[in-house]
C-alpha distance (Angstrom), angle and dihedral (degrees) to the residues before:
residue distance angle dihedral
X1 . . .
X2 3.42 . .
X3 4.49 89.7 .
X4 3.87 86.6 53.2
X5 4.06 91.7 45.1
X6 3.86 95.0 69.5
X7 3.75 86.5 32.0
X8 4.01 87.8 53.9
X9 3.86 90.2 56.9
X10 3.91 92.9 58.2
X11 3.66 102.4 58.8
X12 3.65 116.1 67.3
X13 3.68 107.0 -132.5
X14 3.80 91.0 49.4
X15 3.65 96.3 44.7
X16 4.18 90.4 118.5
X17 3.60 90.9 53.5
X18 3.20 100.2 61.2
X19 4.03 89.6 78.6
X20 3.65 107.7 42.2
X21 4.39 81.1 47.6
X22 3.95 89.9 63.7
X23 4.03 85.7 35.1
X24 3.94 90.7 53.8
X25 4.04 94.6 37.2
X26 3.68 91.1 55.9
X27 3.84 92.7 44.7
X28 4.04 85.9 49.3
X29 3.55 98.3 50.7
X30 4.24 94.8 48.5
X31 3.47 91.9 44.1
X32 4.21 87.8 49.4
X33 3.59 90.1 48.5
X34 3.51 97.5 44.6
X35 3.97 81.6 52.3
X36 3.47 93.4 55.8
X37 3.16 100.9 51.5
X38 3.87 101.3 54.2
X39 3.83 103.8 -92.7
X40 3.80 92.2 129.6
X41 3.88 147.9 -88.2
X42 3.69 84.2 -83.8
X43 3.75 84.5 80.5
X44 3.45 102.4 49.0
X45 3.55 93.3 47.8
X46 3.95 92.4 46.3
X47 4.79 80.9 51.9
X48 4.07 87.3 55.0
X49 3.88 91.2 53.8
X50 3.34 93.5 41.4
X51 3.71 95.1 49.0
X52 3.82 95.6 38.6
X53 4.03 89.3 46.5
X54 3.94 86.0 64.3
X55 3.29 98.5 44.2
X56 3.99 86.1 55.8
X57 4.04 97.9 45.0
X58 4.22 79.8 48.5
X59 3.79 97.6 49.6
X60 3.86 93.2 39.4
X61 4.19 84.3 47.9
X62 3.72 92.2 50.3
X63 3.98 92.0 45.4
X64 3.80 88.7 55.1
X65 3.82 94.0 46.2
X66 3.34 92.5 54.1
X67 3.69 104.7 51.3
């Protein structure tokens, strides 16, 4: 996520990606950690969404872009 962030800024029809990417890396990564190191499921549950919400706003993104 955070590769494809300052990829996302490059390419003009992704170009508001490229934020909410390094936003929802940084989000995946504390909530991982704070997995890891025995905070709760809550966490872990809280990375999926997280993770799965980008991959959404992406998909949806590319969809648009290519029509």
């Amino acid at each position: 996520m955070f590769i494809l962030a300052a990829q996302l800024r490059r390419v003009a029809g992704f170009r508001g990606l490229g934020r909410i990417s390094l936003v929802a890396a940084v989000v995946a990564v504390a909530c991982l950690v704070a997995f890891l190191a025995g905070a709760g499921i809550g966490f872990f549950v809280l990375f999926l969404a997280v993770v799965l919400a980008w991959l959404v706003l992406v998909a949806a993104r590319a969809s648009s872009v290519a029509s």
